[in-house]
N, C-alpha and C positions, 0 to 999 in steps of 0.2 A: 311550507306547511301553514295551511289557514286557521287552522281548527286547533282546536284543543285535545280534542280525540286522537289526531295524525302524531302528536308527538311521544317521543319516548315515556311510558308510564314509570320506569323508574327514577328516569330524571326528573319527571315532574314533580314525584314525591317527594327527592331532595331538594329541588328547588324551595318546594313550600313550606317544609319542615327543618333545611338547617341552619337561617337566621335564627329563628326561635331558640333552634338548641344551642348555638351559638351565644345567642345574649344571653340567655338561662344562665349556661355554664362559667361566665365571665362575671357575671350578679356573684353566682356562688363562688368561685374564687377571692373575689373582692370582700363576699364574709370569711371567708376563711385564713384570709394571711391577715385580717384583723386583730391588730395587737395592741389594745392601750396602754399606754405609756410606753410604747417603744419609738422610734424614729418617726419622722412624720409619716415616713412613704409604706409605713406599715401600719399607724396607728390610724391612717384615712388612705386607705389603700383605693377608694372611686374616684380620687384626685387623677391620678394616672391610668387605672383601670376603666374606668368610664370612656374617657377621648378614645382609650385602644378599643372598645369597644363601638365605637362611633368606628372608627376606622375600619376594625377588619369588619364588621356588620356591613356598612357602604361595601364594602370590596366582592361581598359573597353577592350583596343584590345587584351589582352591576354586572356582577358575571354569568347570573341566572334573570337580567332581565328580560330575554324575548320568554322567557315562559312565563310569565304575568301577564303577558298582553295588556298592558295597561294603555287605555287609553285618553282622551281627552275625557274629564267628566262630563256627567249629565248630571239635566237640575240641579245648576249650581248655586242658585240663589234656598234652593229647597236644602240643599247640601251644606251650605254653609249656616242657615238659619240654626241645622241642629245640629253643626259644630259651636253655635255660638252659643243655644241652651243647654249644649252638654258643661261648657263653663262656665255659667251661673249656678246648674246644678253643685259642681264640684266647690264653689265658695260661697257657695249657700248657709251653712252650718255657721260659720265664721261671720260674714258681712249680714246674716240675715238674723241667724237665730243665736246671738251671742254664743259661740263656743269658741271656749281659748285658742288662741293663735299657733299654730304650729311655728313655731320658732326654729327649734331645732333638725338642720339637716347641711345638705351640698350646699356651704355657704362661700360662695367666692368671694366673699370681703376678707376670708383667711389670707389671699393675696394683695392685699389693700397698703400699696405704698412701692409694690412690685407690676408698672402698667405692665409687661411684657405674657406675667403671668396671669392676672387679672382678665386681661381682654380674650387672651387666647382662653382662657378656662370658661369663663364668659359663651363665646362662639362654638366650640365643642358640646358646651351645654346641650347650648339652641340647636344648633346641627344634630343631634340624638332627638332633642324633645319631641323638634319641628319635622324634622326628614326620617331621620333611623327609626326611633319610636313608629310610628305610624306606620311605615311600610313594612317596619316588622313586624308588627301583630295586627294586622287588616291582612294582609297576604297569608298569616297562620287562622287567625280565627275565623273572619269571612274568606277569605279564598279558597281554604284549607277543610276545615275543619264544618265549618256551615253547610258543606258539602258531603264531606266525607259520612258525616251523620246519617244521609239519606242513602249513599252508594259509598262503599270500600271503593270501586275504582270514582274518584271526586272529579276525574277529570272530563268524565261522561258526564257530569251535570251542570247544565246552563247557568252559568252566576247568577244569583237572585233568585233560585228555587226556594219556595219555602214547604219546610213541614215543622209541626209543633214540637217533633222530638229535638230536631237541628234547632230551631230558634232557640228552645230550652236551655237547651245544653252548653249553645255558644255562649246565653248570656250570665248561667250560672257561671260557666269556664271563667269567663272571662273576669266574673266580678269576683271571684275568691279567689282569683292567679293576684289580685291587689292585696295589698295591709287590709288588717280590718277594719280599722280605723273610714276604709275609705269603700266600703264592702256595698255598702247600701246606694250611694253612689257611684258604683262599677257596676255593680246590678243595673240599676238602670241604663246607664250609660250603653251598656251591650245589648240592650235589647233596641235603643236607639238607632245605633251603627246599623244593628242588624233590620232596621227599619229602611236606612237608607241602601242600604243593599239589595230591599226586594221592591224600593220604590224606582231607582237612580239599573237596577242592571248594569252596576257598573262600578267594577273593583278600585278603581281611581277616585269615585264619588268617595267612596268610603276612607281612603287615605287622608282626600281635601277636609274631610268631617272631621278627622281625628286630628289634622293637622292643625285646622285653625281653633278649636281646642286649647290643644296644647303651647301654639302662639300665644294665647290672648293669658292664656295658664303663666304660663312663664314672662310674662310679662308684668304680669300680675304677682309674682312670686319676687322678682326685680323691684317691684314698687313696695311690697309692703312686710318684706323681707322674711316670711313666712313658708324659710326656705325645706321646712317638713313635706311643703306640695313637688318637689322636686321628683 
């Protein structure tokens, strides 16, 4: 099968919608056995929850990767430029316009004196921030969703269609699925992504966008420990 048309329309729907539901659901577990001052592994239940989530998230999209058809990206240098203004945009507030530091959040220095747990906690991060993140919400919101807007069946519509209801939509989606804190910057950010998706026609452009992003993000959260951008 070539096409996107030729394949099962009910598998494709799962393929594209149960990472999403998958991390959703694991987010919300992780508030929910939330206990202060109990144990640690209940009173910071994303210690443990998060990696499993990096885990079984990787498990569902390797199993469902030929229906992404993802391929090598295009305009990568175009692709990457507004992975890199989308992370200026998001510490902007902070580096630019004096607002306090988000201090508080996933801070692996709680392992600090334990290397074993430190670096693995460390690498689980990055493997969500850099891989799982991105593939899981460019493959729901552009793949998904940016489509499904214009046609119920999304599979009959050529990646990078645009119409102003699906633009809207994905980048409102996209910016209040975030804190609010970070709302105004999600907003934009999705209408970004969703820039490179009808420039790049190409569902992997928009992974590389998101990904190096969230690289330079985390990196950046590493350095100036303003582990709230987690």
């Amino acid at each position: 099968m070539d096409s996107e048309t030729d394949m099962p329309p009910g598998k494709k729907l799962i393929a594209f919608l149960l990472p999403m539901a998958v991390f959703i659901a694991l987010l919300t577990l992780a508030a929910a056995l939330r206990k202060p001052g109990a144990g640690f592994w209940l009173a910071a239940p994303e210690y443990w929850i998060f990696p499993a989530q990096t885990v079984v998230c990787g498990v569902i999209l390797l199993w469902f990767s030929r229906e992404y058809q993802l391929r090598v990206p295009a305009k990568i240098p175009f692709t990457v430029g507004i992975g890199l203004l989308v992370f200026v945009l998001w510490i902007a507030p902070q580096q630019l316009l004096g607002f306090a530091p988000r201090l508080t959040g996933f801070n692996p220095e709680t392992f600090a004196g334990q290397p074993l747990f430190y670096w693995s906690t460390i690498l689980f991060r990055f493997l969500r921030l850099v891989i799982v993140v991105p593939l899981v919400e460019e493959i729901f919101w552009r793949g998904f969703l940016l489509r499904y807007l214009i046609d119920e069946k999304f599979y009959r519509i050529p990646f990078g269609t645009f119409s102003w209801l699906s633009f809207a939509g994905v980048a409102m989606g996209f910016g209040l699925a975030h804190s609010p804190a970070d709302w105004i910057a999600a907003l934009i950010t999705g209408a970004l992504y969703n820039y490179v998706a009808y420039r790049s026609r190409n569902l992997a452009s928009c992974v590389l966008a998101h990904a190096v992003t969230n690289f330079c993000l985390g990196l950046w959260i590493m350095a100036t420990g303003q582990w709230g951008f987690w």
